[in-house]
SETORDO-173323 format. One line per 8 residues: for each residue x, y, z of C-alpha. Coordinates in Angstrom, 2 decimals, padded with zeros to 5 digits. Example, Ala and Ser with C-alpha at 12.3 -4.5 7.8 and 13.67 -1.06 7.14 Angstrom:
<zamars>
012.30,-004.50,007.80; 013.67,-001.06,007.14
</zamars>
This chain:
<zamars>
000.00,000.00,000.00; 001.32,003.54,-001.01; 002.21,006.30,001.60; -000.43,008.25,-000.41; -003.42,005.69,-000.20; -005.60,008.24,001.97; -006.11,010.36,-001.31; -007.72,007.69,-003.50
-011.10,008.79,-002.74; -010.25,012.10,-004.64; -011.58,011.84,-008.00; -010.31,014.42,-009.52; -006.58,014.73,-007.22; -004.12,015.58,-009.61; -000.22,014.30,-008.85; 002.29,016.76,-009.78
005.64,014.58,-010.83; 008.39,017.00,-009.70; 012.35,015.90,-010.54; 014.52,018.33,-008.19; 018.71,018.07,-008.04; 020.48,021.07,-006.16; 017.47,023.43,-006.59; 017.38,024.27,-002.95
017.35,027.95,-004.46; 013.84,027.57,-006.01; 012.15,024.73,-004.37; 010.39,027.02,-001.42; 008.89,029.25,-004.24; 007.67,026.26,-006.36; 005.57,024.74,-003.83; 004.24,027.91,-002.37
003.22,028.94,-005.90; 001.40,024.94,-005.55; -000.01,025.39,-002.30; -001.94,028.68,-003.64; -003.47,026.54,-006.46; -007.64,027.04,-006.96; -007.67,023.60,-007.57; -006.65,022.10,-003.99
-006.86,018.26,-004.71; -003.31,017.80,-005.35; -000.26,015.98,-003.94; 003.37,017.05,-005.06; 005.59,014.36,-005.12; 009.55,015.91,-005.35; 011.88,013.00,-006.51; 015.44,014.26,-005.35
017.74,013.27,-007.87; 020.99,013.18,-005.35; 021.28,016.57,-004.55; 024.31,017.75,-002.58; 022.17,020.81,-001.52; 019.12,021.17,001.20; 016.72,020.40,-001.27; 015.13,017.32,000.49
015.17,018.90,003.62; 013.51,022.24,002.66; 011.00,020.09,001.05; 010.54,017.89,004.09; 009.73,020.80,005.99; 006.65,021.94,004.02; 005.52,018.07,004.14; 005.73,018.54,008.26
002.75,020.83,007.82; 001.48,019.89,004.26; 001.15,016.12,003.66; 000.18,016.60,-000.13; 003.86,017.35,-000.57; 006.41,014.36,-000.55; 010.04,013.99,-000.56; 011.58,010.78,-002.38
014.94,009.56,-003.23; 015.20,008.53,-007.25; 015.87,004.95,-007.20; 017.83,005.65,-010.65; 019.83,008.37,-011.48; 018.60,011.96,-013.87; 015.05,012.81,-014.68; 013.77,009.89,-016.27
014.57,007.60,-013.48; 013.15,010.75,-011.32; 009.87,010.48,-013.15; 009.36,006.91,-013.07; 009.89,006.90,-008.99; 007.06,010.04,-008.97; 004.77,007.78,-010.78; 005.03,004.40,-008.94
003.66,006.36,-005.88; 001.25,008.91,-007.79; -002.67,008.25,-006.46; -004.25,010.99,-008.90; -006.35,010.07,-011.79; -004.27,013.24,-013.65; -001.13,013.53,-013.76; 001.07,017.23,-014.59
004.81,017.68,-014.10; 006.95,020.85,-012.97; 010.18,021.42,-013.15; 011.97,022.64,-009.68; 012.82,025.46,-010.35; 009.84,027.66,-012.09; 006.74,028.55,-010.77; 002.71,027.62,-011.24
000.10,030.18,-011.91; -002.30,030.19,-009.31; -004.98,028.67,-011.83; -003.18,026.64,-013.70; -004.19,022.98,-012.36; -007.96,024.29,-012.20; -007.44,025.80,-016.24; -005.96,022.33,-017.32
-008.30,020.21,-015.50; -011.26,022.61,-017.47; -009.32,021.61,-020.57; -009.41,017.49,-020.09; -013.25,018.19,-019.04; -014.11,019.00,-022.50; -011.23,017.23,-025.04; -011.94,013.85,-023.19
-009.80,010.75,-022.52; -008.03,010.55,-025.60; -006.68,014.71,-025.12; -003.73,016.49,-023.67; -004.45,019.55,-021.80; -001.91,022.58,-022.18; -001.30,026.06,-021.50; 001.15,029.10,-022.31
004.08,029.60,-020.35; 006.17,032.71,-019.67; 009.83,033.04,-019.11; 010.96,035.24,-016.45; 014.54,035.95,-015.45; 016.35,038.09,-012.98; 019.14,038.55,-015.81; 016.12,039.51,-018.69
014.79,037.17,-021.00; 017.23,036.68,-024.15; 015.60,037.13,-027.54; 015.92,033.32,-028.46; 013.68,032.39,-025.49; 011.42,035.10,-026.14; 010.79,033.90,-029.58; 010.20,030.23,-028.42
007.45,030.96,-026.01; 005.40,033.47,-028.60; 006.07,030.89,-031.05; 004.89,027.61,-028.38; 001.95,030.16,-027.36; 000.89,030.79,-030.53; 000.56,027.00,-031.43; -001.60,026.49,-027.85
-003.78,029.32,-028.16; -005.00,027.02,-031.47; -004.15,023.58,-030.49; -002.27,022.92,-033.49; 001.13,022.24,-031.60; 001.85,018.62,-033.69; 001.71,020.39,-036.83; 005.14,022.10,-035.76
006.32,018.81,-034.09; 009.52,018.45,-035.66; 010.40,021.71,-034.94; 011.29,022.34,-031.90; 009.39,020.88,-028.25; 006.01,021.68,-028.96; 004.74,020.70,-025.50; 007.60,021.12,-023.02
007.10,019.19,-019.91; 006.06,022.15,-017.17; 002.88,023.01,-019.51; 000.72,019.68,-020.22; -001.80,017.51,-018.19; -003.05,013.97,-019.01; -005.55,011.33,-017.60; -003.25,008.55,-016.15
-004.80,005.79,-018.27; -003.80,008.33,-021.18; -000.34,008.25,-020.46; 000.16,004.72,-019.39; -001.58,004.01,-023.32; 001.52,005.91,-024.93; 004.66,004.68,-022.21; 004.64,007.15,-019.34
008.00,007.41,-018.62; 009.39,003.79,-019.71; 011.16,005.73,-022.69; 014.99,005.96,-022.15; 015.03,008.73,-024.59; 015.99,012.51,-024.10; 015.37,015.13,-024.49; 012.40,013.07,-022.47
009.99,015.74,-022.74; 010.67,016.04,-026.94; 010.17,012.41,-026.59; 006.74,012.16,-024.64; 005.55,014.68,-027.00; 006.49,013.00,-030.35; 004.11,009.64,-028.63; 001.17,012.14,-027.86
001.54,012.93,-031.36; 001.62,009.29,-032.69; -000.84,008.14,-030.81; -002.89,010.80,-032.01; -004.16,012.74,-028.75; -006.12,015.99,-029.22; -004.35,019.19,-028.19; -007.13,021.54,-026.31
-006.66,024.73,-027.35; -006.10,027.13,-024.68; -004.69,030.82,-024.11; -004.51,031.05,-021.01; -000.66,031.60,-019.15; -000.36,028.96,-016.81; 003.61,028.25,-016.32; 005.99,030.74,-014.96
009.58,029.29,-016.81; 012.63,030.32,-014.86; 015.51,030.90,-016.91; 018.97,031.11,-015.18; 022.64,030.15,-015.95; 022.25,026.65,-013.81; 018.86,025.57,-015.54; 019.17,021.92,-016.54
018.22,022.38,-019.83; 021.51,024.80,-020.76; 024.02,022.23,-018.39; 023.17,018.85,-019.14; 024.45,016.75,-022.05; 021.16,015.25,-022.32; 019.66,018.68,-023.42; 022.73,019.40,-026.21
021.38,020.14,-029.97; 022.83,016.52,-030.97; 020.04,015.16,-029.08; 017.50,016.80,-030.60; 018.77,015.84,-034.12; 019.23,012.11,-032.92; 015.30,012.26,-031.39; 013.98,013.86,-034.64
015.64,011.62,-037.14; 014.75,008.50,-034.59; 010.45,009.36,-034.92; 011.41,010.59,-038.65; 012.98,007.34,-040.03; 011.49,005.04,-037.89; 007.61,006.20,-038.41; 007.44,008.91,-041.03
010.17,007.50,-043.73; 008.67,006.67,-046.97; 011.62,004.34,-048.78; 009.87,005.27,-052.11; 010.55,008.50,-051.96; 014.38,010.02,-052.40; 015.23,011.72,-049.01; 015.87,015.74,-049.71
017.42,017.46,-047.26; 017.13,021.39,-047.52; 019.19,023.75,-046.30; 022.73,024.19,-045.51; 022.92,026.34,-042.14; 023.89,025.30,-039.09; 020.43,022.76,-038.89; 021.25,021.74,-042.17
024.92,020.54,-041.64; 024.03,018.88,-038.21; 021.07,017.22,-040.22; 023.77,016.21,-042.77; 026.75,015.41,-040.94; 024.16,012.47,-039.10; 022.70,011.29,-042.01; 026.28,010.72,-043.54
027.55,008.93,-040.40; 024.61,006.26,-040.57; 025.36,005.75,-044.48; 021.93,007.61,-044.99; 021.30,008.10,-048.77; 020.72,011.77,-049.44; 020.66,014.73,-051.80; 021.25,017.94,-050.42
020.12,021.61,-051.91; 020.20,024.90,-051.14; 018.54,028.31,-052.87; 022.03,030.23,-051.66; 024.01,030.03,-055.25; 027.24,030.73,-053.23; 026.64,027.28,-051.58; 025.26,025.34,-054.89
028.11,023.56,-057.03; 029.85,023.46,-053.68; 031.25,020.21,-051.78; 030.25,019.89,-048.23; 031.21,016.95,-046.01; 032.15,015.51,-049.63; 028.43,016.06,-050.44; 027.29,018.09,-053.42
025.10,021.22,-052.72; 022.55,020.92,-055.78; 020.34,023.73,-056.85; 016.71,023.46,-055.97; 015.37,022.57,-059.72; 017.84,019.82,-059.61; 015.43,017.65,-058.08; 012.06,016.65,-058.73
010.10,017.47,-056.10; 006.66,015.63,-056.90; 008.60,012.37,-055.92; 010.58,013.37,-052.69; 010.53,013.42,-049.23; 012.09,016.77,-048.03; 013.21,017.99,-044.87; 013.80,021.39,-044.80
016.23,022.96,-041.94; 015.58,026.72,-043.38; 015.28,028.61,-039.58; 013.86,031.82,-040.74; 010.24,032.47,-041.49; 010.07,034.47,-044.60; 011.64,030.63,-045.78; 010.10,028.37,-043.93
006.90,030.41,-046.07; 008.76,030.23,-049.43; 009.20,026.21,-048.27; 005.69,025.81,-047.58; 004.53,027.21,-050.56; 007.17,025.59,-053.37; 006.01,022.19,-051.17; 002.34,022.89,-051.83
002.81,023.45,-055.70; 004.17,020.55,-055.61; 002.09,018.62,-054.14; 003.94,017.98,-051.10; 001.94,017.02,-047.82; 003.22,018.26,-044.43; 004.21,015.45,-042.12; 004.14,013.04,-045.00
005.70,014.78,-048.13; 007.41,017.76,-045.84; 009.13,018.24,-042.64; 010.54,020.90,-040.71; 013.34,020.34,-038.92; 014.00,024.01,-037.87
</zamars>
């Protein structure tokens, strides 16, 4: 029997799945912003991950006078293992994760529940985020969250999915049966949050559109996602091309890779070390004719494109648009014909 087993009665307790190493800086202001929730059915389970700081024990003192919050030790080691020792003791019927060091919107379990209400069993409930910094929010960051907002506010995140993250692991909420059916957290993969979203997509789950702000993202120099090897651009390429050629590949098509940028000659430079058949182009005529990573840069007419598969790394809009629209005279289908991997 779980520690927890008093809260199975609680239909609608949600358990928030909360990985914490050395955040002993942030911890106190995460679960204050939980304990302010409008939705008050919740436990927090924080899964120290071998901290070296005070992070258990400044979590152990909230649980003294809060017993929805928990303090566990990960019986593996990084956030994967992390998540799989929240989940073996969650009781809720949803589940929501947060990451240790950002904050929750005081409505933001009550907003996501609202979503599930309506998009059903087979949906994913998310929400916009907001990035907050004592240093100022860098461009780059500033561009991702108007861009991840933009694609909640219409619930058309998987169209992007190759992208970038298009549900990062602070802003979504599932029924637990929901994400047992596509793995949970048995995935070895990272970046795991990348990863849980490429199986909502597969397994087809309906994104509820929503507008509301519900996640307060803390950027600072120490955040896991700008230390950890696990979180390095390499990853992402090996996670796209892993969904890509293992579910999207279409072996009678010739594989087209666009663009030859810095997305373009990571893209390349992994295709080449697998012995990945390729042709590469490029609408820059000082790249065309060239050789790069003994690979020649062919003009854009030099293929034809009604009988390709294209992934196109151009990371600007403006070409992203002139992508879209060459793909569409062509024929080409998005996540069938056409992919964006930037």
């Amino acid at each position: 029997m779980h520690t927890f087993c008093y809260f199975r009665h609680v239909k609608r307790l949600v358990s928030i799945l909360i990985p914490a190493k050395n955040e002993a800086a942030f911890i106190e202001d995460l679960l204050c912003s939980i304990q302010v929730q409008t939705h008050q059915y919740w436990e927090a389970i924080i899964v120290d991950d071998h901290s070296t700081d005070q992070t258990c024990s400044l979590v152990e003192s909230f649980s003294k006078t809060d017993p929805r919050i928990k303090c566990l030790k990960n019986q593996g080691k990084g956030i994967i293992h992390a998540l799989r020792t929240a989940f073996i003791y969650a009781e809720g019927n949803w589940i929501t994760r947060m990451d240790a060091d950002d904050l929750m919107k005081p409505r933001k379990l009550e907003v996501l529940l609202e979503c599930l209400s309506i998009g059903g069993s087979n949906a994913v409930a998310v929400g916009g985020v907001q990035y907050f910094s004592e240093e100022g929010v860098k461009s780059g960051y500033k561009n991702y969250e108007q861009w991840l907002n933009n694609l909640t506010q219409k619930g058309t995140n998987f169209k992007e999915i190759f992208r970038e993250c298009v549900i990062p692991s602070p802003s979504w909420m599932l029924h637990r049966k929901t994400l047992e059916n596509i793995g949970g957290f048995q995935s070895d993969r990272y970046p795991e949050d990348y990863d849980l979203a490429f199986r909502m997509w597969l397994y087809d789950l309906d994104v509820v559109p929503n507008a509301e702000i519900v996640h307060e993202w803390r950027d600072h120099p120490a955040r896991t996602s700008r230390t950890s090897e696990v979180y390095k651009d390499y990853t992402f390429t090996d996670l796209k091309w892993f969904y890509f050629s293992n579910f999207c590949r279409n072996n009678e098509r010739e594989l087209v890779v666009l663009g030859t940028g810095f997305r373009g000659k990571k893209l390349a430079a992994h295709l080449i070390e697998r012995k990945v058949h390729f042709r590469w182009i490029s609408h820059n005529e000082k790249k065309i004719g060239k050789d790069i990573y003994n690979q020649k840069i062919e003009p854009l007419n030099g293929v034809d494109w009604k009988c390709i598969q294209l992934i196109a790394t151009v990371g600007n809009e403006k070409g992203r648009r002139q992508v879209n629209q060459m793909a569409e005279n062509a024929g080409l289908v998005l996540l069938e014909d056409l992919f964006h991997f930037a």
